[in-house]
C-alpha positions, -999 to +999 in steps of 0.1 A: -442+559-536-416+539-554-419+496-544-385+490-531-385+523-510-419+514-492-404+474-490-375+491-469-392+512-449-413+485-441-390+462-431-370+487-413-401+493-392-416+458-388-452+469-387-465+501-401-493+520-407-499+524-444-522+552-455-535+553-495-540+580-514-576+567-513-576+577-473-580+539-466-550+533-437-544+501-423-518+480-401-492+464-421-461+443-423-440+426-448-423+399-424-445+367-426-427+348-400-455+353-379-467+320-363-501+341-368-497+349-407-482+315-413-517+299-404-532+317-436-526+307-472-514+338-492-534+338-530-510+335-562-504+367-581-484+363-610-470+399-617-462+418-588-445+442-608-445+477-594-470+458-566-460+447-525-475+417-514-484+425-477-501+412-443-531+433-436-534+434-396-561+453-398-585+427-420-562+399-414-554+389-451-527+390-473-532+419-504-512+431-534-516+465-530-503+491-556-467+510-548-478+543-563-511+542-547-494+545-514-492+581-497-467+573-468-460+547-440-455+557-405-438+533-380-458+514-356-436+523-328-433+555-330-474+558-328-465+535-295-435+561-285-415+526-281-378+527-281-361+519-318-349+489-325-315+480-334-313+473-372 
């Protein structure tokens, strides 16, 4: 999956499943305005080139994880069935 196409989609969604080509899935998000995530110090990467820096829900850590290691996303909510949101 191309980075900036996988950045939108996940901040169009606000949380998201990401599964890896690998068949790892977990819960992610790229919006750290999270009282929750802003309690835990991200570690420095200098090249994020062709690389997201995410919010793992599902360990509860930051990772840089690969953009073309990434098989698709699917929206938190609609795994809820909530309503969308307004964007």
């Amino acid at each position: 999956m191309k980075k900036y196409y996988a950045l939108t989609k996940l901040r169009d969604f606000g949380d998201g499943i990401i599964n890896m080509h690998d068949g790892r899935s977990f819960l992610a998000t790229t919006d750290f305005s999270n009282k929750y995530i802003k309690k835990i110090r991200p570690k420095f990467v200098k090249d994020l080139q062709f690389k997201l820096r995410i919010f793992n829900w599902t360990d509860y850590k930051y990772e840089v994880i690969l953009a073309h290691d990434i098989a698709y996303i699917t929206a938190l909510g609609k795994i809820l069935n909530n309503e969308p949101r307004e964007v």
